[in-house]
C-alpha positions as CSV (number, residue, x, y, z in Angstrom):
1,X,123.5,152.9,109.9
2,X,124.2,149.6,110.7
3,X,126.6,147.4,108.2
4,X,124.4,144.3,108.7
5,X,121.2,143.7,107.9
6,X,118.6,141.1,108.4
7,X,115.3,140.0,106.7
8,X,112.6,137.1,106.3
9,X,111.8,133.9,108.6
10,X,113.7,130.7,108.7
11,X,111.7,128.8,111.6
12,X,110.7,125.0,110.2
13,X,107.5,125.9,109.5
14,X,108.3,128.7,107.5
15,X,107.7,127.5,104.2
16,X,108.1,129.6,100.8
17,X,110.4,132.1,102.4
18,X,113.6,132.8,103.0
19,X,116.2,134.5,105.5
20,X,118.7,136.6,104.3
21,X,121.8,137.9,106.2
22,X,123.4,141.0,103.9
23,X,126.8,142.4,105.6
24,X,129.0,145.8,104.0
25,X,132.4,144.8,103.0
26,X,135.1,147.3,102.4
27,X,136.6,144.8,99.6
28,X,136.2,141.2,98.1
29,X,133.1,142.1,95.8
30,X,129.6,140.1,96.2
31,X,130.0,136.8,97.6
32,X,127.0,135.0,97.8
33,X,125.9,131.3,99.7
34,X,123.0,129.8,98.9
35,X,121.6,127.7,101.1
36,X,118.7,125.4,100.5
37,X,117.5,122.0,99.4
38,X,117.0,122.9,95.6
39,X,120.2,124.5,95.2
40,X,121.1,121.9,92.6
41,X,118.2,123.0,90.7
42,X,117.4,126.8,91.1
43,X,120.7,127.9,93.0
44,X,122.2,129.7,89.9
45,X,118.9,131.5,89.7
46,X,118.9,132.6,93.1
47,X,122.3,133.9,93.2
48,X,121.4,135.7,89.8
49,X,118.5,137.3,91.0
50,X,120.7,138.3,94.2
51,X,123.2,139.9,92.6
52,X,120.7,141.8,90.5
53,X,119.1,143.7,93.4
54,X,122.4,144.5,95.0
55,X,123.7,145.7,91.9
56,X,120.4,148.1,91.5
57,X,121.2,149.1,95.1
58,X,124.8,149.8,93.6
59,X,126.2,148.2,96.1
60,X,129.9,146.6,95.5
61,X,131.2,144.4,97.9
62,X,129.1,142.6,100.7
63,X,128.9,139.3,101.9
64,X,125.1,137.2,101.3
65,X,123.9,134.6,103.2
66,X,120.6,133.1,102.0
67,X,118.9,130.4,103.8
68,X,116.1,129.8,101.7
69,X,112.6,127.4,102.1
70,X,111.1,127.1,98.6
71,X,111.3,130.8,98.2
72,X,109.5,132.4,95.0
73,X,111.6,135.0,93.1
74,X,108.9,137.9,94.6
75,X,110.0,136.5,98.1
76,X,113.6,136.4,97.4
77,X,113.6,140.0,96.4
78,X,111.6,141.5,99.0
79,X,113.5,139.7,101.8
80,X,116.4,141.1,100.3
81,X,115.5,144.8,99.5
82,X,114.1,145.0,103.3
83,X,117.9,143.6,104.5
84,X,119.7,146.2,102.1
85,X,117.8,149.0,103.2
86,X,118.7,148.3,106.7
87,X,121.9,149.1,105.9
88,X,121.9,152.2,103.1
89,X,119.9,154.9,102.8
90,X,118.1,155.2,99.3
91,X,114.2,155.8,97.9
92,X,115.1,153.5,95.0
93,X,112.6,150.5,94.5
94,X,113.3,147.7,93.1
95,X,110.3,146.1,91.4
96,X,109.3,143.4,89.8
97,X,107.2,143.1,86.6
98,X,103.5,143.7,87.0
99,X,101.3,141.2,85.9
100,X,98.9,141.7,83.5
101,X,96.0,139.8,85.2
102,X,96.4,141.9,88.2
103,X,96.2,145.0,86.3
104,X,91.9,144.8,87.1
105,X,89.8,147.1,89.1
106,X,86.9,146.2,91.0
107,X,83.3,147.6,90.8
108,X,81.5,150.1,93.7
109,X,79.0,146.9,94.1
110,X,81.1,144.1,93.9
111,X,80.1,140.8,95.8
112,X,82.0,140.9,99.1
113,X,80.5,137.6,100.7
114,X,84.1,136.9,101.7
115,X,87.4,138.4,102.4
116,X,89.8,136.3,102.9
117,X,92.9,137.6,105.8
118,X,96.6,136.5,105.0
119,X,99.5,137.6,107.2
120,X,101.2,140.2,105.6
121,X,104.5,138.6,106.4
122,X,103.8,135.1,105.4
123,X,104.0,134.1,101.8
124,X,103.5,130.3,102.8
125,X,99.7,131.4,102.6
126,X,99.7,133.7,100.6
127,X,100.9,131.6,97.1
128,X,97.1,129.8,96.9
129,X,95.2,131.9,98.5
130,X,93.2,132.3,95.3
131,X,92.7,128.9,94.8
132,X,90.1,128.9,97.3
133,X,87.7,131.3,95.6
134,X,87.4,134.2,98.1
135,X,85.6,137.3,96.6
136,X,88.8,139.4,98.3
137,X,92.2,138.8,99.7
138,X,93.3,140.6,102.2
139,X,97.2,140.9,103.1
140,X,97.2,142.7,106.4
141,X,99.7,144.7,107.8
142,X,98.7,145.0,111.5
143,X,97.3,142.7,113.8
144,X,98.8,139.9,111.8
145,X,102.5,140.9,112.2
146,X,104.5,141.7,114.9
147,X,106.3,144.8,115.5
148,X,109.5,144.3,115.0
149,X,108.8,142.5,111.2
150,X,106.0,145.1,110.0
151,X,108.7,147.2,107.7
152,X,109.9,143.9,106.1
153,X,106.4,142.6,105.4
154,X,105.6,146.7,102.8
155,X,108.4,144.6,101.0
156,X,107.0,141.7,101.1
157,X,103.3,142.5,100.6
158,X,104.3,145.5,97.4
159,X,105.7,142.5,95.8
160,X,103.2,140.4,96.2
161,X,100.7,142.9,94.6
162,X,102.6,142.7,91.4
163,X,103.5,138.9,91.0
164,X,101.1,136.9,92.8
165,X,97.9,136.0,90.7
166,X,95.6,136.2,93.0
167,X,92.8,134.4,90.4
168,X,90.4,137.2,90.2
169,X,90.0,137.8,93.7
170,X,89.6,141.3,94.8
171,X,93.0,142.7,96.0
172,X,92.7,143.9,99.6
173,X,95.5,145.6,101.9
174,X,95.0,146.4,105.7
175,X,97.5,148.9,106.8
176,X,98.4,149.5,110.5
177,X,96.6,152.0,112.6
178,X,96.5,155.7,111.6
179,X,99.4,157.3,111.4
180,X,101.5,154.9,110.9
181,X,99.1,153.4,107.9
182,X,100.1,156.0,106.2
183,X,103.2,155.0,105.4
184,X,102.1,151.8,104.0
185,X,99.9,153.3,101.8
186,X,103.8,154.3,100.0
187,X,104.0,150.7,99.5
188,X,100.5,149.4,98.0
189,X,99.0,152.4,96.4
190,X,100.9,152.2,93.1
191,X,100.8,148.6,92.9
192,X,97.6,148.0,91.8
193,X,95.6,147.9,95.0
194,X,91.9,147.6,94.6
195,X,90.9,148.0,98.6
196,X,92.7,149.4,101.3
197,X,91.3,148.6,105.2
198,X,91.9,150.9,107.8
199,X,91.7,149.3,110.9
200,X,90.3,150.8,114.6
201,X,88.7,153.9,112.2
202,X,87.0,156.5,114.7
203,X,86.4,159.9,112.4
204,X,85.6,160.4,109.0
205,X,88.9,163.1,109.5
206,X,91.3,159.1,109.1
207,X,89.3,158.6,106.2
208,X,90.1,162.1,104.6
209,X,94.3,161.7,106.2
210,X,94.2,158.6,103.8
211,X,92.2,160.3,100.9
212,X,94.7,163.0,101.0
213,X,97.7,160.6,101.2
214,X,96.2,159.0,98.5
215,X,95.8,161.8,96.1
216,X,99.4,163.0,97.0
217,X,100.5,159.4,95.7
218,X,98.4,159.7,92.4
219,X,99.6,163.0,91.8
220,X,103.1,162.1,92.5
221,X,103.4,159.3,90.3
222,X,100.6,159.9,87.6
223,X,98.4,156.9,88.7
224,X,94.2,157.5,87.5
225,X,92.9,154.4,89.0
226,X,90.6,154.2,91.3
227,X,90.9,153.1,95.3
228,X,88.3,152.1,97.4
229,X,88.3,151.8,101.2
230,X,86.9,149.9,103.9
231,X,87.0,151.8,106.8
232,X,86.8,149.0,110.2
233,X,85.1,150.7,113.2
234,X,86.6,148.4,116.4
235,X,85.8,150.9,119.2
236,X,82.6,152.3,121.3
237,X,83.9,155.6,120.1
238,X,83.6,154.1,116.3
239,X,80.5,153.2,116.5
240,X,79.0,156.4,117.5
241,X,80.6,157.7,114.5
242,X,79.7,154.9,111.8
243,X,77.3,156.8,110.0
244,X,79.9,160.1,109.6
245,X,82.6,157.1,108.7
246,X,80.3,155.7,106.0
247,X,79.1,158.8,104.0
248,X,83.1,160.4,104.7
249,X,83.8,160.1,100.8
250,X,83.1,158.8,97.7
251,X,85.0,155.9,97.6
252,X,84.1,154.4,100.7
253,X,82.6,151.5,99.8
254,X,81.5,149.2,102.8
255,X,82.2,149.4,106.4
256,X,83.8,146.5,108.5
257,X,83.1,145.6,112.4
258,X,86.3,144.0,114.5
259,X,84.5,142.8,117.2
260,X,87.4,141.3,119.1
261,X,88.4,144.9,120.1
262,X,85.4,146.3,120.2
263,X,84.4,143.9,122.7
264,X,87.7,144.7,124.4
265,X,86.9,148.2,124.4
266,X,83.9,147.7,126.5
267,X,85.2,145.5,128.7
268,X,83.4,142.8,127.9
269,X,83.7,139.4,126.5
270,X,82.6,137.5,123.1
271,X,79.9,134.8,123.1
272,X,78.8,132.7,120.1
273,X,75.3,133.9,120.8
274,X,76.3,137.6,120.3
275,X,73.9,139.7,122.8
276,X,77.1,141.9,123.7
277,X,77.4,143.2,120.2
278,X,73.8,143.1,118.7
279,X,73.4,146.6,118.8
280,X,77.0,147.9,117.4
281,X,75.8,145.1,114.4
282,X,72.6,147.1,113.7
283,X,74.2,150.2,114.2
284,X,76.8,149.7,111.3
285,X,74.0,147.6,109.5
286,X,71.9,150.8,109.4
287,X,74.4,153.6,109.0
288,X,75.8,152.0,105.7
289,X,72.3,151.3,104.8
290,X,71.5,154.8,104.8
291,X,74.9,155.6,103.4
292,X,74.6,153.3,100.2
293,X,77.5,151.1,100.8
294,X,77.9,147.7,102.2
295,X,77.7,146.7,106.0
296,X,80.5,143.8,106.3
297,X,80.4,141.5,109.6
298,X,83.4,140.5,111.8
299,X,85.2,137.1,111.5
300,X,84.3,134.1,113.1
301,X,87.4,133.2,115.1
302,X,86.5,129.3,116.0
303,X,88.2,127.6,112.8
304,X,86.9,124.1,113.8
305,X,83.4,125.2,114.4
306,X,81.5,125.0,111.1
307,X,78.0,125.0,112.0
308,X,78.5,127.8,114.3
309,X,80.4,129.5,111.5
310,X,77.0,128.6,109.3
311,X,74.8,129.8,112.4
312,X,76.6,133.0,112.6
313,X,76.6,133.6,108.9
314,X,72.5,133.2,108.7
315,X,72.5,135.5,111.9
316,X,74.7,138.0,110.1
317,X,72.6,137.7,107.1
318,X,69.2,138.1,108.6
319,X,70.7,141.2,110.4
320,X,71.4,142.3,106.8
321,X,75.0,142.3,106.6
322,X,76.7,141.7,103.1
323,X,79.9,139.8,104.3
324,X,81.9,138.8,106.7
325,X,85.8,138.4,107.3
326,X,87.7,134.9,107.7
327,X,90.6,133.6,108.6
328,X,91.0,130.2,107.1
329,X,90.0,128.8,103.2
330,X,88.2,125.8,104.9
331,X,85.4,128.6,106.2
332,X,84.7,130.2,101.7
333,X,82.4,128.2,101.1
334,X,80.2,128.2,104.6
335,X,80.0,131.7,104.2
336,X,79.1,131.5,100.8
337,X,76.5,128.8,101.3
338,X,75.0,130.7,103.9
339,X,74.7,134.2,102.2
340,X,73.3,132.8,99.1
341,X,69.6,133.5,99.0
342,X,67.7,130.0,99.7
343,X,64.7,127.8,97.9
344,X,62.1,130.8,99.1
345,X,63.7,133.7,98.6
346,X,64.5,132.4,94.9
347,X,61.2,131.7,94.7
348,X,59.6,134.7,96.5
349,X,61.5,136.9,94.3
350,X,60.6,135.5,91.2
351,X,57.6,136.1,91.8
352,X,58.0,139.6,92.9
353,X,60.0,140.4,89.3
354,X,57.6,138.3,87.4
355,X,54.3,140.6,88.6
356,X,56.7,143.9,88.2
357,X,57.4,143.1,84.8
358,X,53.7,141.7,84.0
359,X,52.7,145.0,85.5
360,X,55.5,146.9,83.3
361,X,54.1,145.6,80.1
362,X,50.4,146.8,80.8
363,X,51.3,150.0,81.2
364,X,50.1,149.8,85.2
365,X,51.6,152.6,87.4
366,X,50.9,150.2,90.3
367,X,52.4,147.0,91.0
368,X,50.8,144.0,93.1
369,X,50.7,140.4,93.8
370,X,47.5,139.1,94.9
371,X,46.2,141.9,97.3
372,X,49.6,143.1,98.3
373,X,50.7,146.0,96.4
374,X,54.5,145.9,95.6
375,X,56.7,149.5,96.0
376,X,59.8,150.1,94.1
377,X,62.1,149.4,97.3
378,X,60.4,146.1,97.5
379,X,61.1,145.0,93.8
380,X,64.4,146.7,93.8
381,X,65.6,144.2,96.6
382,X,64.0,141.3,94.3
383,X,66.1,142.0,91.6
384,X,69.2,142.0,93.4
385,X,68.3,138.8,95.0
386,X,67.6,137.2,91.8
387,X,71.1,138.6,90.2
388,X,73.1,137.1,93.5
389,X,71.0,133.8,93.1
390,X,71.8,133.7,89.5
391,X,75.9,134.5,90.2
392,X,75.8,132.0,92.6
393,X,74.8,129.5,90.6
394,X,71.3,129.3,92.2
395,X,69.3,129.9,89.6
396,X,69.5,129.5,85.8
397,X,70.0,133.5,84.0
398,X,67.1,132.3,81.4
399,X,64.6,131.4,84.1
400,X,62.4,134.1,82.4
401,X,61.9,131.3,79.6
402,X,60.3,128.5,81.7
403,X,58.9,130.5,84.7
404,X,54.9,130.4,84.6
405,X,53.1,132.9,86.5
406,X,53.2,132.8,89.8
407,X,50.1,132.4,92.2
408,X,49.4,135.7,95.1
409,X,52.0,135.5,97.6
């Protein structure tokens, strides 16, 4: 192996990270610079938490160079365990406590109006990301970093699992394609992980390869909670496989559409209006229908745009998907606007739950409203959209108390 290693991003925009240059000596101990404008204040920190890590490494003499940008300690340390295992070979991990308040799991059903995508090598975005409310973070592994970094961001991104409150948001990881997600699943699986994405799915066989990895990983280390994944079906060949993809396992939980590559697939190109990819839409709309687990849109790429964004969301919605991916905070709450049910489904369902329960109470084995009769699939969707309008802040949770009977709908 090499004698030198290198790690992080020291470009001027690269904010809340660091670069760190680690070279083997023979002699001369650990000699460490700091470089950075709050030396005066956090520099004895820095070089403490430095020689920490190389001292877990057991490493005795080497010379550290740290150009650093407002670098957290979680940054620090996974900057610098990615440069010293560049240089020795060793399985040892050095971790950092786990916080508490990222110690949660997630429910089957959970709200996933929005999932918000951070660059898994970027911490500058990552620090608030959950600030802005998203129902999910995701810290993605693949598209979003290049080649050359992606072994630096597992660091980078298993550290960020344990010391970044991420404000309730559920915890989302994309790995890189199958097989080389695999490995990454080393890196977030035992750190508290409450989704994991696997991009340009084609089989239900990568869902069972990452099942199995999985298992081998809670076996391995003891671990009992539970993971859920997302499978993302970006191919013609993925499509005609959604429904096997979506009822593959138990813990598949929703189903994502990339339609930039999919799109690429077939050779053709993306329009706001969306002709090219209504039908791969309704395809995964109605395999995880009939699979029992959430159909998730693609992103809206046009940052700028934010009534197409609200245009494409009410399209997504109508279409019956429960979410959609983004790629910048300022799009949260358009998507959350738009998925919310409005003025006349609140009110449509009210009154759907109001005749149900009326109906309930007299002992009536049929249900109706006016002359429409009312079936279980139909009051069962009522519900649901009362309990989303009331999450959302729609609707008051005692609206039972002041609601007066509804006239025939």
């Amino acid at each position: 192996m090499n004698n030198k290693g290198f790690a992080g991003n020291k470009g001027d925009k690269d904010r809340s990270d660091c670069f760190v240059m680690l070279e083997l000596s023979d002699s001369g101990g650990i000699r460490i610079t700091v470089n950075s404008k709050v030396k005066s204040l956090y520099g004895e920190s820095i070089t403490a938490l430095c020689n920490d890590v190389l001292s877990f490494f057991e490493i005795k003499h080497a010379v550290v160079t740290l150009d650093d940008k407002g670098a957290l300690p979680f940054v620090i340390a996974a900057r610098l365990e990615a440069a010293v295992k560049k240089v020795i070979r060793t399985e040892k991990e050095y971790l950092l406590p786990l916080l508490a308040d990222n110690q949660y799991t997630t429910p089957r059903d959970r709200y996933r109006f929005s999932r918000l995508y951070l660059p898994g090598n970027t911490p500058s975005l990552m620090i608030n990301a959950g600030v802005h409310k998203p129902n999910a973070v995701i810290l993605d592994l693949e598209d979003a970093v290049a080649i050359e970094k992606k072994n630096e961001a597992r660091f980078l991104v298993r550290n960020t699992l344990r010391a970044l409150d991420f404000m309730g948001a559920e915890r989302m990881v994309r790995i890189n394609q199958l097989p080389a997600g695999l490995n990454d699943l080393d890196y977030v699986i035992p750190h508290h992980v409450n989704v994991v994405l696997i991009p340009k799915c084609e089989s239900a066989h990568q869902i069972h390869e990452v099942n199995n990895h999985i298992l081998a990983i809670h076996a391995r280390l003891g671990i009992t909670t539970s993971v859920w994944l997302m499978p993302i079906v970006e191919s013609a060949l993925g499509v005609i496989n959604v429904f096997e993809i979506a009822k593959a396992a138990k813990n598949v939980v929703a189903v994502a559409i990339g339609l930039e590559d999919y799109t690429a697939d077939l050779g053709v190109s993306r329009t706001a209006e969306g002709k090219e990819s209504l039908f791969v839409r309704s395809m995964v709309v109605n395999a995880c229908k009939a699979a029992g687990i959430q159909p998730i849109d693609s992103v809206f790429s046009d940052v700028g745009d934010m009534e197409g964004l609200r245009k494409n969301v009410l399209q997504s919605k109508a279409l019956g998907f429960e979410g959609m991916g983004c790629i910048h905070p300022r799009q949260i709450s358009v998507i959350h606007e738009s998925f919310a049910p409005d003025t006349a489904e609140i009110d449509k369902a009210q009154k759907i739950v109001s005749a149900f329960e009326d109906a309930t109470r007299k002992g009536l084995g049929v249900v109706s409203l006016g002359t429409k009769m009312i079936d279980a699939p139909v009051v069962k969707r009522a519900q649901r959209t009362i309990e989303l309008a009331v999450a959302m802040g729609r609707l008051d949770k005692n609206w039972k108390d002041t609601y007066h009977k509804a006239e025939p709908i």
